[in-house]
MARBAGU-765153 format. One record per atom (N, C-alpha, C): x, y, z; residue number from 1; residue in one letter. Coordinates in nm, 3 decimals. Example, Ala and Ser with C-alpha at 12.3 -4.5 7.8 and 13.67 -1.06 7.14 Angstrom:
<sites>
@px: 1.319, py: -0.569, pz: 0.780, i: 1, aa: A
@px: 1.230, py: -0.450, pz: 0.780, i: 1, aa: A
@px: 1.320, py: -0.330, pz: 0.780, i: 1, aa: A
@px: 1.285, py: -0.225, pz: 0.708, i: 2, aa: S
@px: 1.367, py: -0.106, pz: 0.714, i: 2, aa: S
@px: 1.290, py: 0.003, pz: 0.787, i: 2, aa: S
</sites>
This chain:
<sites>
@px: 2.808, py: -3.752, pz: -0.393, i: 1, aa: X
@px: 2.938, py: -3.785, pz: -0.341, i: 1, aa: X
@px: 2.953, py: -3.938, pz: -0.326, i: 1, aa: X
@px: 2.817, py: -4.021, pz: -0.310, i: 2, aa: X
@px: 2.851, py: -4.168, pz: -0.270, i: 2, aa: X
@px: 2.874, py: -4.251, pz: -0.416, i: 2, aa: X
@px: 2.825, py: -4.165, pz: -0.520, i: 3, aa: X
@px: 2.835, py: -4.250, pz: -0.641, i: 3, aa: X
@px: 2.979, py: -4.205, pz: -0.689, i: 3, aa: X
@px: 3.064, py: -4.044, pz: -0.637, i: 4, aa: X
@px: 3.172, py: -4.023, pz: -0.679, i: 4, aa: X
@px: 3.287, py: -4.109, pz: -0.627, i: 4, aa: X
@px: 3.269, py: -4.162, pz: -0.523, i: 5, aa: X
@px: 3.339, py: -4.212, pz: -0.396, i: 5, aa: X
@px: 3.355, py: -4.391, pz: -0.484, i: 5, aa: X
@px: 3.235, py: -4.422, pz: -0.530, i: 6, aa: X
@px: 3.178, py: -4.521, pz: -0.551, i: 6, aa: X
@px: 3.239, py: -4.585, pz: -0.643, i: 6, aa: X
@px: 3.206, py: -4.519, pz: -0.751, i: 7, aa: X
@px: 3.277, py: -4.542, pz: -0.917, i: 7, aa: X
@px: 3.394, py: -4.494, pz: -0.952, i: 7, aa: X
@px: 3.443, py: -4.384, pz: -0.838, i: 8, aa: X
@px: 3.602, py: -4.331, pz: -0.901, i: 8, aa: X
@px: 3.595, py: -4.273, pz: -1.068, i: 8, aa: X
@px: 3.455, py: -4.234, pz: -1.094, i: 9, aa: X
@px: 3.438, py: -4.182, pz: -1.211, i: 9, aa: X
@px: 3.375, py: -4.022, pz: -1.204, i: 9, aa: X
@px: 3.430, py: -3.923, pz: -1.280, i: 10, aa: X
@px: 3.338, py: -3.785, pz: -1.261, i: 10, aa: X
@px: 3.240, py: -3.800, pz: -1.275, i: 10, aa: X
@px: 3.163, py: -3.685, pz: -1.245, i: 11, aa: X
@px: 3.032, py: -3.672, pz: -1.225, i: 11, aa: X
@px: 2.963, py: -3.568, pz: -1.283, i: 11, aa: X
@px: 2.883, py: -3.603, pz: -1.410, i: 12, aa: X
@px: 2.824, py: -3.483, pz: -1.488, i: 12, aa: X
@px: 2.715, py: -3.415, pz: -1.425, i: 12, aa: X
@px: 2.717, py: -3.309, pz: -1.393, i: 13, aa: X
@px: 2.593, py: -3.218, pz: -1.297, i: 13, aa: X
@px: 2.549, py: -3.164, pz: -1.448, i: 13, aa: X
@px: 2.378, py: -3.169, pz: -1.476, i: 14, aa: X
@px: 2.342, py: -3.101, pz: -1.545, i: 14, aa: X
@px: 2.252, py: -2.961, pz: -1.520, i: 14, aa: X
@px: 2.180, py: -2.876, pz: -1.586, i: 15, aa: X
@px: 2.082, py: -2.802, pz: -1.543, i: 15, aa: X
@px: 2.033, py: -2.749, pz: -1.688, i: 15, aa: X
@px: 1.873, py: -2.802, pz: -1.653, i: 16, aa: X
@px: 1.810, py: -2.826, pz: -1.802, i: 16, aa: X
@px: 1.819, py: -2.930, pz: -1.902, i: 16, aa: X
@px: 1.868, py: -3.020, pz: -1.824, i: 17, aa: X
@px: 1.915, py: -3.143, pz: -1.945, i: 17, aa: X
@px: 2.069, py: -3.127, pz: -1.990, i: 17, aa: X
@px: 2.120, py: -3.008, pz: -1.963, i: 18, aa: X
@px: 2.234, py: -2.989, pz: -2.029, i: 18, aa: X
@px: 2.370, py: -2.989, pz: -1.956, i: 18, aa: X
@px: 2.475, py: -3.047, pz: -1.999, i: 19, aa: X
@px: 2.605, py: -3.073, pz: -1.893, i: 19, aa: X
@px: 2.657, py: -2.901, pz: -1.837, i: 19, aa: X
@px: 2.660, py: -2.882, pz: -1.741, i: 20, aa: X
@px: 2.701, py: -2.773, pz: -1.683, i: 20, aa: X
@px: 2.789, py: -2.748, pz: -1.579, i: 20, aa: X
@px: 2.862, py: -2.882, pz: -1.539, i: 21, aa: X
@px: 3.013, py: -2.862, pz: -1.441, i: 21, aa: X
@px: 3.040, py: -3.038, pz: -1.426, i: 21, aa: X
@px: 3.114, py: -3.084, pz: -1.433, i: 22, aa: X
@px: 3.180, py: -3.215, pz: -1.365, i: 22, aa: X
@px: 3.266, py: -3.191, pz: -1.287, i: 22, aa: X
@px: 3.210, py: -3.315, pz: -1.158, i: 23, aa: X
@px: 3.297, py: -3.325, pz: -1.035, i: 23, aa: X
@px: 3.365, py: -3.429, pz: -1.051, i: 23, aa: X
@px: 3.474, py: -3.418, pz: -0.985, i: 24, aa: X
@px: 3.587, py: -3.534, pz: -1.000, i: 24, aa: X
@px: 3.636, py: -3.587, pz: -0.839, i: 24, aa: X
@px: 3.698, py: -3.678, pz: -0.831, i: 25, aa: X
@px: 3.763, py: -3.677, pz: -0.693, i: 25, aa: X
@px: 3.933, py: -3.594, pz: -0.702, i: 25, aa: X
@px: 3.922, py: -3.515, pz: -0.562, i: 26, aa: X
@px: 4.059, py: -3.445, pz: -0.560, i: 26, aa: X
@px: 4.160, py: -3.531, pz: -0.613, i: 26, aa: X
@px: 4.179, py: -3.658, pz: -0.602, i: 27, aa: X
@px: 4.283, py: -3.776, pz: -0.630, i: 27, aa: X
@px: 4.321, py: -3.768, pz: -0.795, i: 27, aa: X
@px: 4.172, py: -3.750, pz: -0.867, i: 28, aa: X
@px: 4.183, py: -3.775, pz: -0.974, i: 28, aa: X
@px: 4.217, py: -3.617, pz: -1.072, i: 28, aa: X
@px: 4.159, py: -3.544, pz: -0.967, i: 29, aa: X
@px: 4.188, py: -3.393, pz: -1.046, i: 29, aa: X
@px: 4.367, py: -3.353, pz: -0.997, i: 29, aa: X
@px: 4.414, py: -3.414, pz: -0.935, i: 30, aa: X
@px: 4.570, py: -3.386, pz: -0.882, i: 30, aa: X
@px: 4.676, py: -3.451, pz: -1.025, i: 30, aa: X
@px: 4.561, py: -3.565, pz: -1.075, i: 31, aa: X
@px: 4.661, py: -3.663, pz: -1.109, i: 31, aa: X
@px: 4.658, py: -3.584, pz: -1.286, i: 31, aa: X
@px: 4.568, py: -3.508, pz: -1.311, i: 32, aa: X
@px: 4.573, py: -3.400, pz: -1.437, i: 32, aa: X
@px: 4.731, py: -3.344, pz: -1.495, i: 32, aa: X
@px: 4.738, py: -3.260, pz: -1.378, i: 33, aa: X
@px: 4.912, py: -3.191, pz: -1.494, i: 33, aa: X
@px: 4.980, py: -3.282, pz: -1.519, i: 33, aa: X
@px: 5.010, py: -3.396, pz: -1.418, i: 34, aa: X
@px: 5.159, py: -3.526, pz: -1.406, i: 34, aa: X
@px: 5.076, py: -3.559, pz: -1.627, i: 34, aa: X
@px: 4.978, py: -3.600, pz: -1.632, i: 35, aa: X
@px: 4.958, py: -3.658, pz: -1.764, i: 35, aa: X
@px: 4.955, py: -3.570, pz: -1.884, i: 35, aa: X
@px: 4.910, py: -3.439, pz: -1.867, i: 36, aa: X
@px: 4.926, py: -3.369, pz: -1.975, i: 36, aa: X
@px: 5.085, py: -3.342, pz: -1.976, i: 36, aa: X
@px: 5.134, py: -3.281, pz: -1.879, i: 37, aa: X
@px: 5.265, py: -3.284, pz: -1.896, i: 37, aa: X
@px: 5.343, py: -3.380, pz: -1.976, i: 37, aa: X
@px: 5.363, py: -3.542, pz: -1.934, i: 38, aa: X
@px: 5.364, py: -3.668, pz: -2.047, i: 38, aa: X
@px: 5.306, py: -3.603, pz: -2.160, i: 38, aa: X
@px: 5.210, py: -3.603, pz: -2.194, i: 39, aa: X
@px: 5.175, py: -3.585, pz: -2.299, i: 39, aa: X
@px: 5.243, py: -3.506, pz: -2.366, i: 39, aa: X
@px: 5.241, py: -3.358, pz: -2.284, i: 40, aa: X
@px: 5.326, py: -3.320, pz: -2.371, i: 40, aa: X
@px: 5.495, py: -3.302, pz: -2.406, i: 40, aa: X
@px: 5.509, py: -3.406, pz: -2.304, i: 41, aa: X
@px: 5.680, py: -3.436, pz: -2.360, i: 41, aa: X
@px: 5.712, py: -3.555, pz: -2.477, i: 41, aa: X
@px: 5.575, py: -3.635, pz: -2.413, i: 42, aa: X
@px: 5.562, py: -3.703, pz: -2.562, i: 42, aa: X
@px: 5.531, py: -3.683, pz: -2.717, i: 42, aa: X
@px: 5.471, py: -3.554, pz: -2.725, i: 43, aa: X
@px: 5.405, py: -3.510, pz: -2.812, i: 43, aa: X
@px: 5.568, py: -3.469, pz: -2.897, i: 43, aa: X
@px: 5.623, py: -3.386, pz: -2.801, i: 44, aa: X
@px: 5.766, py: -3.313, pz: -2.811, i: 44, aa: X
@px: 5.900, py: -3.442, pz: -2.951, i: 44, aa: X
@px: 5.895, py: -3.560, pz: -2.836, i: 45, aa: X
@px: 5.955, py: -3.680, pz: -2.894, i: 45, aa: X
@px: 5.876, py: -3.712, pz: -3.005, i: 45, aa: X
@px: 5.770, py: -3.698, pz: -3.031, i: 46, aa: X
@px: 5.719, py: -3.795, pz: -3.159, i: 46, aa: X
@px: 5.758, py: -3.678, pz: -3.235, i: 46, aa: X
@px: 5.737, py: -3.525, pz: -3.253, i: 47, aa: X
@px: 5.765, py: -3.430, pz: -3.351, i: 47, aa: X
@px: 5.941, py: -3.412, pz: -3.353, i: 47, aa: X
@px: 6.007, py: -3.465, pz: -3.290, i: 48, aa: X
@px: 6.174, py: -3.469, pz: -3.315, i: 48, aa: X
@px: 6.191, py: -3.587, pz: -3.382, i: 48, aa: X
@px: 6.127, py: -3.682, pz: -3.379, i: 49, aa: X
@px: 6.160, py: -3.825, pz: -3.506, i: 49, aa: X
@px: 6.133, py: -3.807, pz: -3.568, i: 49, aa: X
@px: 6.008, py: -3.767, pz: -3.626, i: 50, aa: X
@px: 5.925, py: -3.736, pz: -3.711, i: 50, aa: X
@px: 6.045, py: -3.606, pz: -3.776, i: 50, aa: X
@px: 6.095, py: -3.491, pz: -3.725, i: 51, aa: X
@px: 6.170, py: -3.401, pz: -3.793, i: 51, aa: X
@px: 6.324, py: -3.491, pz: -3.838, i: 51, aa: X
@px: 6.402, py: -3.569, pz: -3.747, i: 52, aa: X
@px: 6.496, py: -3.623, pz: -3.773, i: 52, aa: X
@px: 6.451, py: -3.728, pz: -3.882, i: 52, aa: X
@px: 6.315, py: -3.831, pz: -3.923, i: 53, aa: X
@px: 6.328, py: -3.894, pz: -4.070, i: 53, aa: X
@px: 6.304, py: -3.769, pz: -4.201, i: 53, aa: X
@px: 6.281, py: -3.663, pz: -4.205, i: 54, aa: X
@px: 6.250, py: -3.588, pz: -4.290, i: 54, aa: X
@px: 6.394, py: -3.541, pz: -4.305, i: 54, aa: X
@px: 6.510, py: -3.552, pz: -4.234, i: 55, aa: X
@px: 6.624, py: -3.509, pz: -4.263, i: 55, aa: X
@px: 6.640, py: -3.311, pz: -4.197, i: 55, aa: X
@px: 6.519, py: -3.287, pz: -4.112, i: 56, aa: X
@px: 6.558, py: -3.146, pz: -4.040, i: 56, aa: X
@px: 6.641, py: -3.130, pz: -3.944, i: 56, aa: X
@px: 6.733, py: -3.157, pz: -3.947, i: 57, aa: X
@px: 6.837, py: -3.195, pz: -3.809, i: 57, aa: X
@px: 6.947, py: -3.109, pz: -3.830, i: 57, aa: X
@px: 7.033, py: -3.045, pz: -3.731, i: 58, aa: X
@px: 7.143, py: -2.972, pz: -3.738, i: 58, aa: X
@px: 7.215, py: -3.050, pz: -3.620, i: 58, aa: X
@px: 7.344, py: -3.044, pz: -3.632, i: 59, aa: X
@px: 7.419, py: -3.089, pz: -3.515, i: 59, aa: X
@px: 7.407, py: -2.990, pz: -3.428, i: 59, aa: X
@px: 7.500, py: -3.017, pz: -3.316, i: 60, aa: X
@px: 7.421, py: -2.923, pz: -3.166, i: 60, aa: X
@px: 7.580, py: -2.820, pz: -3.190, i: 60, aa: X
@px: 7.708, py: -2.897, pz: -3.267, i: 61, aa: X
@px: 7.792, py: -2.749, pz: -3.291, i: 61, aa: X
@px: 7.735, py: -2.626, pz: -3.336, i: 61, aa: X
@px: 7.651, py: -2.721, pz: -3.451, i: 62, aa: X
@px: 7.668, py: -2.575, pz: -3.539, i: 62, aa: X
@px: 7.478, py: -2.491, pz: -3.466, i: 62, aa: X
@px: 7.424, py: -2.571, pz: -3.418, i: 63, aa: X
@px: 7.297, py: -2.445, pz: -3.321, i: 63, aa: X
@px: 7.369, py: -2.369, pz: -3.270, i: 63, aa: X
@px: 7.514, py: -2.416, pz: -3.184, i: 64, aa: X
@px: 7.607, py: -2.325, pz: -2.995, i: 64, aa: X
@px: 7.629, py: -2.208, pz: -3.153, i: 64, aa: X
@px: 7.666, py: -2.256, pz: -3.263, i: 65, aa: X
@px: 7.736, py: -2.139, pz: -3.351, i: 65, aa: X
@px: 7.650, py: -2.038, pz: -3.345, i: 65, aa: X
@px: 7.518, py: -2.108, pz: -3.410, i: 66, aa: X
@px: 7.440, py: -1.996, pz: -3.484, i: 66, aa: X
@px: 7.353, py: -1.903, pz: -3.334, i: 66, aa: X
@px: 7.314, py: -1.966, pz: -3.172, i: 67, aa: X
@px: 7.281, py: -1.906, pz: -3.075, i: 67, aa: X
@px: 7.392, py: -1.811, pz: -3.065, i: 67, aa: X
@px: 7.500, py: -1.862, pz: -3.024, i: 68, aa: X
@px: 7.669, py: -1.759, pz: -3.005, i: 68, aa: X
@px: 7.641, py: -1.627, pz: -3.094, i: 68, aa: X
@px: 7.602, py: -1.646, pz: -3.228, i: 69, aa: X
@px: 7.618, py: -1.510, pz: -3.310, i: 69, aa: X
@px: 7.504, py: -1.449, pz: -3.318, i: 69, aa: X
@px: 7.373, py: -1.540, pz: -3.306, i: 70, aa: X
@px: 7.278, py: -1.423, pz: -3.274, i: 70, aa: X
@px: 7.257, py: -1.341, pz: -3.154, i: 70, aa: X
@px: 7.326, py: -1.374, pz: -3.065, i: 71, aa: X
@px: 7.326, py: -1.359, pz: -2.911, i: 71, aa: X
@px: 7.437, py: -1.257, pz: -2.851, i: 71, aa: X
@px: 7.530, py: -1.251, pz: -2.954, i: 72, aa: X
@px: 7.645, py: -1.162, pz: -2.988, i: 72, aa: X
@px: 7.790, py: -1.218, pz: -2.859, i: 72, aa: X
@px: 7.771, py: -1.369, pz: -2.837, i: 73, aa: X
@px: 7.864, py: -1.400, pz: -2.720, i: 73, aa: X
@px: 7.963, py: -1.451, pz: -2.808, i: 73, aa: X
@px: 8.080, py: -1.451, pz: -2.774, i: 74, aa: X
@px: 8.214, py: -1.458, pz: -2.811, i: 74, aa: X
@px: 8.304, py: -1.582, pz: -2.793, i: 74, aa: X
@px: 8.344, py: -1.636, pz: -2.900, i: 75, aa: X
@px: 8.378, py: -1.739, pz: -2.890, i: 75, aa: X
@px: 8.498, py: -1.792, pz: -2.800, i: 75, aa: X
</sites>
């Protein structure tokens, strides 16, 4: 705990030589979803540019069209 406290870095517990659990500080294991989350909204934005230079794009009329008629709601 004094080297976790210490370094603000996890902590590889082994058994047998071999990695078998890392401890983290609560601070740093809280701060987990907030970044994957980013991540993955970023991930989200780079695959919509990436689709909009390839020319995969529909305007947002004609999606309300094509949701409206698969969805069977009425114009």
């Amino acid at each position: 705990m004094k080297q976790l406290k210490k370094t603000k870095r996890p902590v590889v517990l082994t058994v047998k030589g071999k990695a078998a659990a890392i401890v983290q500080d609560a601070e740093a294991y809280q701060r987990l979803p907030d970044i994957a989350a980013r991540a993955d909204a970023e991930e989200g934005i780079r695959q919509g540019l990436e689709d909009a230079k390839q020319g995969k794009v529909r305007s947002a009329r004609e999606c309300f069209e094509d949701f409206e008629a698969r969805n069977g709601i009425p114009r």
